[in-house]
N, CA, C and O of each residue as an XYZ file, in Angstrom:
516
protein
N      85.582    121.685     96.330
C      86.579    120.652     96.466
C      87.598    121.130     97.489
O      88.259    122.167     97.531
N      87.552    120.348     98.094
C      88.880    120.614     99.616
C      90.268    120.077     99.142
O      90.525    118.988     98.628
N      91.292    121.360     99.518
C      92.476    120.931     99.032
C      93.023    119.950     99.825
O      92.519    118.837     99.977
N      94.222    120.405    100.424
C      95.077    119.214    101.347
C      95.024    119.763    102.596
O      95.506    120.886    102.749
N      94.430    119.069    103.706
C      94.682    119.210    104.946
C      95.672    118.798    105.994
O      96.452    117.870    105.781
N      95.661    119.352    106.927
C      97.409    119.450    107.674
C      96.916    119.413    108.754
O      96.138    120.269    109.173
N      97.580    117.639    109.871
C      96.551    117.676    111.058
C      98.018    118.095    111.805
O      99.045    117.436    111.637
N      97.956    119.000    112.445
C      99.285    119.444    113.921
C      98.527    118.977    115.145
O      97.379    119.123    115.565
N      99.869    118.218    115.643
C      99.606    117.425    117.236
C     100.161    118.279    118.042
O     101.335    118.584    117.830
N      99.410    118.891    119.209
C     100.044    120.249    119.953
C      99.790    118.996    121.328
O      99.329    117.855    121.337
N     100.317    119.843    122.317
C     100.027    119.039    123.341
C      98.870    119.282    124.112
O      98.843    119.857    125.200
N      98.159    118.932    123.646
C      96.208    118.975    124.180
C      95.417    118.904    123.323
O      94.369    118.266    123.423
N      95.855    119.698    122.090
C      95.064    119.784    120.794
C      95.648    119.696    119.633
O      96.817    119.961    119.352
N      94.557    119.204    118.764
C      94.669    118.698    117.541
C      94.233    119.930    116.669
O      93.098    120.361    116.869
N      95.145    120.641    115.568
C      94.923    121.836    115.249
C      94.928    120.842    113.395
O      95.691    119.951    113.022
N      93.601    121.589    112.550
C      93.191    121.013    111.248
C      93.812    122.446    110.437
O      93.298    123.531    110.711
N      94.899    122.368    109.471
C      95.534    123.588    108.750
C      94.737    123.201    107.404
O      94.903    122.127    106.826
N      93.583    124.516    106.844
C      93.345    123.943    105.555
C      93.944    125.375    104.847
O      94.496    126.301    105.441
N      93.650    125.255    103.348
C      94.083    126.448    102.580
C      93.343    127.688    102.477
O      92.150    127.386    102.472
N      93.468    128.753    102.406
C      92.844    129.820    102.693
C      91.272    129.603    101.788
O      90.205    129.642    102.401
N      91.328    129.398    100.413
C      90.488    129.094     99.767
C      89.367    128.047    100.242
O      88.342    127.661     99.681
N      89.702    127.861    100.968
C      88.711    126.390    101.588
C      88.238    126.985    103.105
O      87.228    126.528    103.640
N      88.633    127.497    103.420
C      88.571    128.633    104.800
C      87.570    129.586    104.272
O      86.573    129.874    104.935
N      87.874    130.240    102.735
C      86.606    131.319    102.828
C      85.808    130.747    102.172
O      84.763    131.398    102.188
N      85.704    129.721    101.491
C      84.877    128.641    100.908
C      83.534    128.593    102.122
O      82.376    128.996    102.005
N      84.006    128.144    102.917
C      83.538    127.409    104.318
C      82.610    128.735    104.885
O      81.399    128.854    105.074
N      83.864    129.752    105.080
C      82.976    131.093    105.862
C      81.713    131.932    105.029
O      80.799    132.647    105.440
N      82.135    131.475    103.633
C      80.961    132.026    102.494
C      79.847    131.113    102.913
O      78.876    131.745    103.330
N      79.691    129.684    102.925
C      78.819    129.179    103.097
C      77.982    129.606    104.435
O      76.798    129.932    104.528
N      78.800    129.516    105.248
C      78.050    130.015    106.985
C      77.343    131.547    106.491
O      76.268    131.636    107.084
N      77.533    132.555    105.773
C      77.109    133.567    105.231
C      78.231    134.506    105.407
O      77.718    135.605    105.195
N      79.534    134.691    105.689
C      80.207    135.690    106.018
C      80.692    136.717    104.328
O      81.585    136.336    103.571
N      79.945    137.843    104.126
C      79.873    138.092    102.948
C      81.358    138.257    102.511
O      81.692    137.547    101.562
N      82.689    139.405    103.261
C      84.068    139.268    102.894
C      84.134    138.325    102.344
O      84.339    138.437    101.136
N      84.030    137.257    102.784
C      84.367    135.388    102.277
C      84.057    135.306    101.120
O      84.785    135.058    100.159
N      82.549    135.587    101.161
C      81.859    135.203     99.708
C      82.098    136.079     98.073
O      81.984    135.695     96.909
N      82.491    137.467     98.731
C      83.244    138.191     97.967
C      84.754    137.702     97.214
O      85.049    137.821     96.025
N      85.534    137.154     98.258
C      86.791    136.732     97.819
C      86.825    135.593     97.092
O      87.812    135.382     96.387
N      85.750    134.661     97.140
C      85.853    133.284     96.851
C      85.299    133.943     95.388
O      85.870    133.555     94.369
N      84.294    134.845     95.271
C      83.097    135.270     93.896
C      84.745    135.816     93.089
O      85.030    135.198     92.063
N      85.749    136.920     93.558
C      86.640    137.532     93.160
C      87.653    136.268     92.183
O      88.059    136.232     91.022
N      87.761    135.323     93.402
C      88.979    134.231     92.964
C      88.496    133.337     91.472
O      89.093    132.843     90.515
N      87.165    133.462     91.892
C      86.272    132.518     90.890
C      86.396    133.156     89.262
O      86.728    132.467     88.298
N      86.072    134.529     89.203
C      86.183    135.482     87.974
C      87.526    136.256     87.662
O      87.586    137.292     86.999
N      88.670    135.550     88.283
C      90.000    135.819     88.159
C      90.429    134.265     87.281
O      91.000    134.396     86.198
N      90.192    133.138     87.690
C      90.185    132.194     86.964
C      89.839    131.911     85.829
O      90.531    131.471     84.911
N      88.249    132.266     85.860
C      87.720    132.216     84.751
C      88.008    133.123     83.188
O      87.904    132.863     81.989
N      88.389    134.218     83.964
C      89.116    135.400     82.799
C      90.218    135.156     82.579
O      90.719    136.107     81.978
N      91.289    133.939     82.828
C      92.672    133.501     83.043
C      92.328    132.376     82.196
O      93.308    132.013     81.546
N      91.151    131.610     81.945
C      90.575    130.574     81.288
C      90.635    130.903     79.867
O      91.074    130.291     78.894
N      89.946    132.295     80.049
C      89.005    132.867     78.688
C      90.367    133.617     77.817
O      90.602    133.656     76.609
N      90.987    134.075     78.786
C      92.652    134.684     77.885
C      93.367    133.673     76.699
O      93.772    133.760     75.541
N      93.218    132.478     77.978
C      94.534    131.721     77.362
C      93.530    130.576     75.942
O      94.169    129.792     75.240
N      92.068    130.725     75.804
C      91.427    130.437     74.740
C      90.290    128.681     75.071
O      89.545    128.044     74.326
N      90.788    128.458     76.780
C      90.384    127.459     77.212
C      88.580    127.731     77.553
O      87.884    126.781     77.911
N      88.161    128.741     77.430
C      86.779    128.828     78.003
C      86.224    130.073     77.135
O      87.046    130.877     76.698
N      85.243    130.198     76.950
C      84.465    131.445     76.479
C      83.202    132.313     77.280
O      82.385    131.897     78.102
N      83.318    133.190     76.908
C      82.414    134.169     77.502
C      81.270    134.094     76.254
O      81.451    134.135     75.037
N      79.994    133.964     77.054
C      78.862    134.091     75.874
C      77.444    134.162     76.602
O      76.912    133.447     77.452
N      77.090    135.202     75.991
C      75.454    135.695     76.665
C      74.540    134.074     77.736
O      74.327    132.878     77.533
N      74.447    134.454     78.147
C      73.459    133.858     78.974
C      72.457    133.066     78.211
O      72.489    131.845     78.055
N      71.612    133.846     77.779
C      70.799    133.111     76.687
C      71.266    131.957     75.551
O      70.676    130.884     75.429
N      72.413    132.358     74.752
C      73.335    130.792     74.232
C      73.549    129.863     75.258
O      73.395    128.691     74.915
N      73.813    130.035     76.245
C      73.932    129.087     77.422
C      72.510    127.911     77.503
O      72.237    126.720     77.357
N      71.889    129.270     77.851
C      70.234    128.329     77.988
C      69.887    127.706     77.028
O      69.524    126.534     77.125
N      69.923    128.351     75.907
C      69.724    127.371     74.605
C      69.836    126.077     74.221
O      69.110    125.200     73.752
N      72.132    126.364     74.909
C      72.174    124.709     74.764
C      71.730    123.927     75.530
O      71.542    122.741     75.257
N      71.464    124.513     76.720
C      71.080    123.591     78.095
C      69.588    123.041     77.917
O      69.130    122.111     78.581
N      68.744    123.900     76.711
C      67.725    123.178     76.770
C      67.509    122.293     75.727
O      66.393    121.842     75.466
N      68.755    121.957     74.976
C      68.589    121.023     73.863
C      69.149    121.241     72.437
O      69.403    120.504     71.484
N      69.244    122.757     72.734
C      69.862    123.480     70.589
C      71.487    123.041     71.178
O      72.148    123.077     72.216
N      71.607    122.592     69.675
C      72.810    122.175     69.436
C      74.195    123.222     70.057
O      73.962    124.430     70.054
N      75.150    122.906     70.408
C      75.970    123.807     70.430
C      76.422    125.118     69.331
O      76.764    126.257     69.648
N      76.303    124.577     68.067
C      77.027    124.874     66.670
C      75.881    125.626     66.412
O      76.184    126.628     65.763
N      74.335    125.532     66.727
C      73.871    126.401     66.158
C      73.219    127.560     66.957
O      72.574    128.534     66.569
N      73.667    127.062     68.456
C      73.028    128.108     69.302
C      74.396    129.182     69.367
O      74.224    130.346     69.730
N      75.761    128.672     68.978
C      76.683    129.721     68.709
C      76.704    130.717     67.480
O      76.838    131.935     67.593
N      76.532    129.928     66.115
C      76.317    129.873     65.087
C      75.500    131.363     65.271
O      76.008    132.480     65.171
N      74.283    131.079     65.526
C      72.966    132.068     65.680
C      73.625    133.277     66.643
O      73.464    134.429     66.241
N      74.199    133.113     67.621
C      74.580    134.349     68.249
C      75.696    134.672     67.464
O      75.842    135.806     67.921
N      76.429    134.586     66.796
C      77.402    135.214     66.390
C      76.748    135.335     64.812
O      77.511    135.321     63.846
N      75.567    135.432     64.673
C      75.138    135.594     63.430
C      75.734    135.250     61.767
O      75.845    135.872     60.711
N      76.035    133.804     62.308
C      76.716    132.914     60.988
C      75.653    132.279     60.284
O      74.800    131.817     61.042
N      75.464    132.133     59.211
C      75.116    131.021     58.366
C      75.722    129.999     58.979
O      76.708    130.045     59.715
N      74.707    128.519     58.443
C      75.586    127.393     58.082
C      77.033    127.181     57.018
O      78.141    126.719     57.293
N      76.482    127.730     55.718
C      77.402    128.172     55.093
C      78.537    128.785     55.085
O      79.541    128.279     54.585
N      78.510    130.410     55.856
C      79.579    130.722     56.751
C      80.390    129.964     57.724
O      81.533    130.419     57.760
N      80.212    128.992     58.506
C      80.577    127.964     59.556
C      81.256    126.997     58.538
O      82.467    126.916     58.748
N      80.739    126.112     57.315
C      81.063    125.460     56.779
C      82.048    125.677     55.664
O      82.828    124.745     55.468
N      82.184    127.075     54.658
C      82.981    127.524     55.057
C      84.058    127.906     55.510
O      84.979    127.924     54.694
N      84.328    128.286     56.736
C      85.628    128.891     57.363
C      86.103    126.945     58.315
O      87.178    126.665     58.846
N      85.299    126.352     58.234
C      85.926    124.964     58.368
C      86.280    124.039     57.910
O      86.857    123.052     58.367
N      85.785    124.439     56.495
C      86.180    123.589     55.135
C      85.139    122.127     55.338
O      85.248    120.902     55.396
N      84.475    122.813     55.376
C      83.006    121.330     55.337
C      82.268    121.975     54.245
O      82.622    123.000     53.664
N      80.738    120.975     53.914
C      79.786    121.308     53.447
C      78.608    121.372     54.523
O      78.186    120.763     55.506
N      78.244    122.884     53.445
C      77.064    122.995     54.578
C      76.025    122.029     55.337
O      75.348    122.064     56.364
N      76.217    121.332     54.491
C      74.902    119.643     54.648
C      75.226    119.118     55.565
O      74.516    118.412     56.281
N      76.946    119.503     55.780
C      77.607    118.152     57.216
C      76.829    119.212     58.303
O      75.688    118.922     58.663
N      77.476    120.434     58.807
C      76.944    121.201     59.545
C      75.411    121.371     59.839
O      75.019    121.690     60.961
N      74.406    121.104     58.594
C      73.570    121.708     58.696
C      72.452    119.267     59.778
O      71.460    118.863     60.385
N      73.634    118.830     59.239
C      73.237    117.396     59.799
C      74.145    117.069     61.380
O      73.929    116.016     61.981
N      74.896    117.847     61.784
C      75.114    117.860     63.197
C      74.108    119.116     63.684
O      73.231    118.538     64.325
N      73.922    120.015     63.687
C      73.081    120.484     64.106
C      71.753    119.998     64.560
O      71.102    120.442     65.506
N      71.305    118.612     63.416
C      69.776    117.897     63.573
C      70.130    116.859     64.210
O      69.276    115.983     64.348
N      71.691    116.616     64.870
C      71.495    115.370     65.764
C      72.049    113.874     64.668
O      72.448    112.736     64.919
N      71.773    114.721     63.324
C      72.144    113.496     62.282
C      73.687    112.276     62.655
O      73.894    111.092     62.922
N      74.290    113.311     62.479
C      75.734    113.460     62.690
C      76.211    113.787     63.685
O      75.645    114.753     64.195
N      77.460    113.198     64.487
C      78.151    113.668     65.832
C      79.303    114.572     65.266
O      79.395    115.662     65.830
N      80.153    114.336     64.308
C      80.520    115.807     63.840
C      82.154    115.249     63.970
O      83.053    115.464     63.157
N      82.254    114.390     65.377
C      83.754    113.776     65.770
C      84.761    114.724     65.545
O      84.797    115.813     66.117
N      85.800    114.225     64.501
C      86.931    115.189     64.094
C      86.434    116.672     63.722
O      86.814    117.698     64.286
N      85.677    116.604     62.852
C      84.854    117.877     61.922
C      84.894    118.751     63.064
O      85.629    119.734     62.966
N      83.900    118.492     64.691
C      83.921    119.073     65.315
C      85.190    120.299     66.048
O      85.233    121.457     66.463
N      85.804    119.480     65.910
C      86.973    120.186     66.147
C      87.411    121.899     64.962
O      87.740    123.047     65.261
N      87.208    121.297     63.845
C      86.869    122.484     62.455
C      85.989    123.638     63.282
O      86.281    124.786     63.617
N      84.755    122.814     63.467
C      83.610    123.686     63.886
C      83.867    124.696     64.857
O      83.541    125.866     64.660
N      84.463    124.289     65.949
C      84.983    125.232     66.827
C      85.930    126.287     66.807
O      85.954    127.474     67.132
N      86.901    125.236     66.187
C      87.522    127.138     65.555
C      87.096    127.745     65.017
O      87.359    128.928     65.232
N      86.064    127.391     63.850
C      85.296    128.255     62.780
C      84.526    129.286     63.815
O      84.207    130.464     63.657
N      84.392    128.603     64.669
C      83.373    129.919     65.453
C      84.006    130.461     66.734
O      83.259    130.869     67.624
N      84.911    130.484     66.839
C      86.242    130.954     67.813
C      85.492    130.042     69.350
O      85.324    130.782     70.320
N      85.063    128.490     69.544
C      85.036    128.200     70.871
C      86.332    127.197     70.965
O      87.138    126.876     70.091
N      86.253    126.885     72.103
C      87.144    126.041     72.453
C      86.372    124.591     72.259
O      85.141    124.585     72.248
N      87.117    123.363     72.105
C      85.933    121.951     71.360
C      85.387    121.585     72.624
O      84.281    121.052     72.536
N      85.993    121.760     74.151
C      84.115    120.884     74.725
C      83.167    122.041     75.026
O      82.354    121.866     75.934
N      83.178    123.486     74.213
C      81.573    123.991     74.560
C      80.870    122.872     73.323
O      79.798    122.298     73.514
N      81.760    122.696     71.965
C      80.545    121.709     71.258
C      80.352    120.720     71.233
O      79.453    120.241     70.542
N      81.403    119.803     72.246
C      81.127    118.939     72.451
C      80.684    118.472     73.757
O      80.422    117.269     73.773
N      80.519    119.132     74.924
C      80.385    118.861     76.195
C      81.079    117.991     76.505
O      81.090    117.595     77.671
């Protein structure tokens, strides 16, 4: 995403001011590795600024794929952090049956969801996308 650009009228030329981030954005793409380094640096400075303040989580690769190929959020977390349903239901004050029926798609989970996520320390759109 391109921030704000700044057109200067010189007398002959037209000079385009963008933000540095969009400059090594640009030079990463052409291949200039410095660039691609700083932009990779800026990227995992954010993201750990995300993950501090409780807005994003860090979680194996494999939970990732999981959900991406269809397992529920709640239980592809659930399973890596080695919870029961019961445990989850539980520390969110549900019954296991609600949990164990969003997991099968039964149930969307709505408010509950929100329970669910703290119960398992995410933030609510990893379970809800």
């Amino acid at each position: 995403m391109m921030g704000k650009l700044q057109i200067i009228h010189t007398d002959g030329e037209d000079l385009v001011v963008i933000p540095r981030s969009d400059d090594e954005a640009l030079l990463a793409r052409a291949g200039d590795e410095a660039s691609e380094d700083a932009m990779t640096a800026r990227i995992v400075e954010a993201t750990d600024a995300k993950i501090a303040r409780g807005e994003d989580v860090a979680l194996p690769t494999a939970v990732w794929a999981a959900i991406e190929s269809g397992e529920h959020p709640i239980r592809a977390i659930r399973k890596y952090r080695g919870l029961t349903q019961i445990d989850v239901a539980e520390q969110a004050r549900l019954r296991q049956s609600y949990i164990a029926d969003i997991e099968a798609g039964k149930k969307t989970g709505s408010a509950t969801s929100l329970k669910a996520a703290a119960a398992l320390g995410v933030p609510l759109d990893v379970i809800v996308g």
